[in-house]
N, C-alpha and C positions, 0 to 999 in steps of 0.2 A: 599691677603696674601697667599690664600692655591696652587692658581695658580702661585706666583712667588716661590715659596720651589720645586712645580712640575717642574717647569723648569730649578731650579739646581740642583734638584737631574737627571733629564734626563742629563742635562751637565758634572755634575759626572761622571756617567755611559758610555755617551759616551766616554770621554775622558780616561778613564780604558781600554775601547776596542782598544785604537789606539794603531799600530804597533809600535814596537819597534824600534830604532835608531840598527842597525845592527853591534854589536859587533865583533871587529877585534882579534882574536887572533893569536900567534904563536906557531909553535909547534918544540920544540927545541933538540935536540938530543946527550945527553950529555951521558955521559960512565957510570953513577947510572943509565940509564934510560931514558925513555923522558919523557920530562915535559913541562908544556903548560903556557905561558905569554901573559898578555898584551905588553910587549916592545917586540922589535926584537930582536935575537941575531944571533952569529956567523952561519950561515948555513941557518937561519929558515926558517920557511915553513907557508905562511898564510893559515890560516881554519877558519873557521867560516861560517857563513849564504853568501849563492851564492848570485851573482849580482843579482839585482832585474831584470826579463823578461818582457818585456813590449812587449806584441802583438799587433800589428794591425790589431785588428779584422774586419774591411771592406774594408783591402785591399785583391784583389782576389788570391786564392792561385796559384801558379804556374801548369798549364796544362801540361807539359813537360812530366811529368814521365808517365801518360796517354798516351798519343800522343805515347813515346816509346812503352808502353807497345801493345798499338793495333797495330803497324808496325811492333814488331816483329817476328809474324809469315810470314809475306811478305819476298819473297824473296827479295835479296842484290838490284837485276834492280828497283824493283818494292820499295824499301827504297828512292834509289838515286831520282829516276821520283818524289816521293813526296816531296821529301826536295824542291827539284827545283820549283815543284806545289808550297810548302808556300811561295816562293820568288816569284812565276810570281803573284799567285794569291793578294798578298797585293800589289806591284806594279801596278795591272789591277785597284783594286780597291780606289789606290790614282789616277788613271789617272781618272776615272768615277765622282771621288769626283770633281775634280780640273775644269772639265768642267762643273756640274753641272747639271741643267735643260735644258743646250745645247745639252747634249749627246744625240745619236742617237741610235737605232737597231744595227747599224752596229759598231758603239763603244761600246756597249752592248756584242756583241757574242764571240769577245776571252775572255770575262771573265765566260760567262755562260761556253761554251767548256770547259775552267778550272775548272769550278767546275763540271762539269759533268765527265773528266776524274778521276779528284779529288776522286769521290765517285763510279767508277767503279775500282780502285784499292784498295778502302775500307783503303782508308790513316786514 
């Protein structure tokens, strides 16, 4: 008995905390004033609680504004040469994948050389 009471009062309780259904109102702009509705009217304007934001928290953030920020002290040659680097070097590196355990030394070294220029221009 005292165990089933503890378990609707926890049920209670929680169901007190849960979020609210997100009220739409209007905000209406009449010549007394403005004044705010649940219906629309001539002009209105919706206000209320923002869309809810749903993040994906393990998707990976975007590298980009980094990637900018460290090439910007490089000069303009030495921006162009890296752009080019991130297209040859993902390129090198689907060809490596595609052949596999076949690959060779010699199918090996335009991509080390890529990443070796890579990291002497400090892209």
């Amino acid at each position: 008995m005292r165990w089933g009471l503890t378990m609707v009062a926890a049920a209670w309780l929680l169901a007190g905390t849960a979020p609210a259904d997100a009220q739409v109102a209007y905000r209406c702009g009449a010549p007394h004033g403005v004044t705010y509705s649940d219906r629309p009217c001539a002009g209105a304007r919706v206000v209320g609680a923002p869309a809810p934001h749903h993040a994906d928290k393990w998707r990976v953030p975007p590298q980009d504004r980094a990637k900018v920020a460290r090439r910007a002290p490089l000069p303009a040659a030495a921006r162009q040469e890296c752009s080019a680097l991130d297209a040859r070097l993902r390129q090198q590196q689907t060809m490596l994948k595609t052949l596999g355990s076949a690959a060779t030394l010699h199918d090996e070294m335009p991509l080390v050389q890529s990443q070796q220029r890579y990291r002497e221009l400090h892209c």
